[in-house]
N, C-alpha and C positions, 0 to 999 in steps of 0.2 A: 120528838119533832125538832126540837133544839139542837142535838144533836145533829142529826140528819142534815139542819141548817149551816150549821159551824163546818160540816164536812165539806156542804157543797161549795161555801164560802172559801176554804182554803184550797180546794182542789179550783174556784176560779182564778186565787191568790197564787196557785201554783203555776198555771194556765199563762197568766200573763208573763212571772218573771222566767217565765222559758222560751217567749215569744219576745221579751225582750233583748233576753241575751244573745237569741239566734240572731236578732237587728244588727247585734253588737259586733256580730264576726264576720267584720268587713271590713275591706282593704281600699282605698283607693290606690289607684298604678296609673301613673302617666309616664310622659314620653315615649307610649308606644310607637311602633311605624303603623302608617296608615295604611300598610299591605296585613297586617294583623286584622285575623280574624276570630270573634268570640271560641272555635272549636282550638283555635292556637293556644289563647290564652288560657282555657280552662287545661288542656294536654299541656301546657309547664306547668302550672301550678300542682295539679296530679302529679305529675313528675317529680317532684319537690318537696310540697307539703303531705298530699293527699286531700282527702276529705274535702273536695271542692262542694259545695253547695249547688253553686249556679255562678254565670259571670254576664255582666253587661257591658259591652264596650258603648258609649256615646257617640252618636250620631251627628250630623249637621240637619237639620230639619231642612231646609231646600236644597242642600247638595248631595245627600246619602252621604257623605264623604265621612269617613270616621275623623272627631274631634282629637283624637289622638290621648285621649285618656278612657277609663271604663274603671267598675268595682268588680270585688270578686268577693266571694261570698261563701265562708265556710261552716263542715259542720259539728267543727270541734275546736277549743280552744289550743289545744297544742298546736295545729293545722296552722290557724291562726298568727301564733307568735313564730313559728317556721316563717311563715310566709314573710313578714316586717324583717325578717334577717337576708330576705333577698334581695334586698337594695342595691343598685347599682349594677345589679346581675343583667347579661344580655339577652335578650330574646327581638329574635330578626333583626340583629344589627344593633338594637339602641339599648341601653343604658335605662333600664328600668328604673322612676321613682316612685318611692311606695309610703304610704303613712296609712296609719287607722281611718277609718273614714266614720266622719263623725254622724253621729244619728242622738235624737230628741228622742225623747220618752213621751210616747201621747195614750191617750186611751183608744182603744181599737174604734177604728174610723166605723163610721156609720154607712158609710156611700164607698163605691169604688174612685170615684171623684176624689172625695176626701183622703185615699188613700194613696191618690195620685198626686196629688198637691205635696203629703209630706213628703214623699219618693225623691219629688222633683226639691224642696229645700235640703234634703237629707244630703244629697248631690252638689248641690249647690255649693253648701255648706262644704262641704268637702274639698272640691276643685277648691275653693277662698284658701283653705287651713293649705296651702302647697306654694310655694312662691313661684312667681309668673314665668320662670325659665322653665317653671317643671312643667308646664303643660303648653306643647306647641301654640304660638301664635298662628292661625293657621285661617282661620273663617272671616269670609269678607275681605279676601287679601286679591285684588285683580292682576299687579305684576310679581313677576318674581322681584326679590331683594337681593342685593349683593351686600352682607356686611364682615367685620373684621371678626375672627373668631373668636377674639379675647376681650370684644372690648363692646358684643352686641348676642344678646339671644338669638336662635339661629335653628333651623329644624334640621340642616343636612348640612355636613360639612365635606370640604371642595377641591380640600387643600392633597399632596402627596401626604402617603402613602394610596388615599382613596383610587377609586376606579375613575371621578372625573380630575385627578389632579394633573396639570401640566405636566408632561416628559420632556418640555424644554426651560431650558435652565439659564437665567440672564446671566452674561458674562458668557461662557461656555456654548451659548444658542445666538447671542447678539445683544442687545436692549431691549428693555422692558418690550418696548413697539414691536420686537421682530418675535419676542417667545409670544407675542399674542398672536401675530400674525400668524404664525407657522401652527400653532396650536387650532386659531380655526379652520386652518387647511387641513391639519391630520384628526380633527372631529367630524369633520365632513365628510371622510371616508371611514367612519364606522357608525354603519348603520345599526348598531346593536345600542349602543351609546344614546345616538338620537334620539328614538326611539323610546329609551328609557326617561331620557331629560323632558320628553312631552309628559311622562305620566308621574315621575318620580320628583323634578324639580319645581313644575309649573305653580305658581303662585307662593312657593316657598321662600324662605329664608337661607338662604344659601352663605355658606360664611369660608375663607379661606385668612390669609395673613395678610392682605396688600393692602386692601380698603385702608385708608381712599382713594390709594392708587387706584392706576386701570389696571387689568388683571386678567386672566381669561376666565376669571368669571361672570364679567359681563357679557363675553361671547355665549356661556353657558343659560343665561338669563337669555337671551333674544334666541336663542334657538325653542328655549321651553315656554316663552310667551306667545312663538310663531304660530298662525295658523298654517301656514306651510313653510315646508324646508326642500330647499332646492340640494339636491347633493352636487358633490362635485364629480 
């Protein structure tokens, strides 16, 4: 019987440190785009690593809106350390940050409650251990922001080469006042633009080089605040 005891004992001793390690093999990843979806990021990490577990992007609880970070969850250690070498790697445009995601050691919860509770510090924990650039400021934000790119955290930047940057150029186009001007007359005729600055810029942080000048990015802020846009 002793015996028989000591087995069941290490096979529960086994039980655990294999349910802890699997806790263990987790990424946190921010600065996603908020057009990323959990089948996105699990199809690059596959891509990549393999051996994806499972992935969770975070939520806004009253907006659905994704928080712009999530973990990902592998099920092997090589997988793993693959995955912490993709730092800085793009997916949908942004510049992925990635660090281990930290997890406690507890004893296997008694309730699904209780299980929910760690999840939620485990997380917690996580986003803390990433400094405040890596993970979009983004929830509870009513207008959009215009700041400098270098000198202000920022979710979308505004400046040339991008799709919203000015094609008019001071000196060569006129004064600061006339490349603005001339800039919201030729965003006014692209309704593809528009259209994307309602869904893509609205209540972000938008960043180019002029701040604190004016800029035409403050044209790009009052088009994506608007509830209607009158075109030209």
């Amino acid at each position: 019987m002793a015996t028989s005891s000591n087995y069941t004992t290490r096979q529960i001793a086994q039980q655990n440190m294999n349910t802890s390690m699997n806790q263990s093999l987790s990424i946190y990843v921010g600065n996603l785009s908020f057009n990323t979806i959990e089948e996105d990021l699990k199809r690059f990490f596959n891509d990549n690593c393999g051996n994806v577990k499972r992935v969770r992007i975070i939520y806004d609880n009253n907006t659905r809106q994704s928080r712009g970070f999530g973990f990902v969850y592998f099920n092997t250690i090589e997988a793993f350390n693959d995955a912490l070498q993709l730092q800085n790697c793009q997916l949908d445009g942004r510049e992925l940050r990635i660090a281990p995601a930290e997890t406690k050691n507890s004893s296997t919860p008694s309730s699904s409650s209780s299980s929910s509770s760690t999840n939620t510090t485990t997380n917690t924990n996580a986003a803390a251990n990433v400094t405040s650039s890596v993970v979009p400021q983004t929830t509870n934000r009513s207008r959009t922001q215009v700041v400098h790119c270098k000198k202000s955290n920022y979710d979308v930047y505004i400046g040339r080469p991008s799709d919203w940057g000015n094609p008019f150029v001071i000196g060569k186009d006129g004064d600061r006042a006339d490349v603005i001007r001339k800039y919201r007359s030729w965003i006014m005729r692209q309704p593809d633009l528009l259209a994307r600055a309602k869904n893509e810029l609205r209540g972000q942080r938008i960043a180019c080089w002029c701040k604190p000048e004016a800029c035409h990015g403050d044209v790009l802020a009052e088009i994506a605040d608007a509830d209607e846009i009158k075109q030209s």
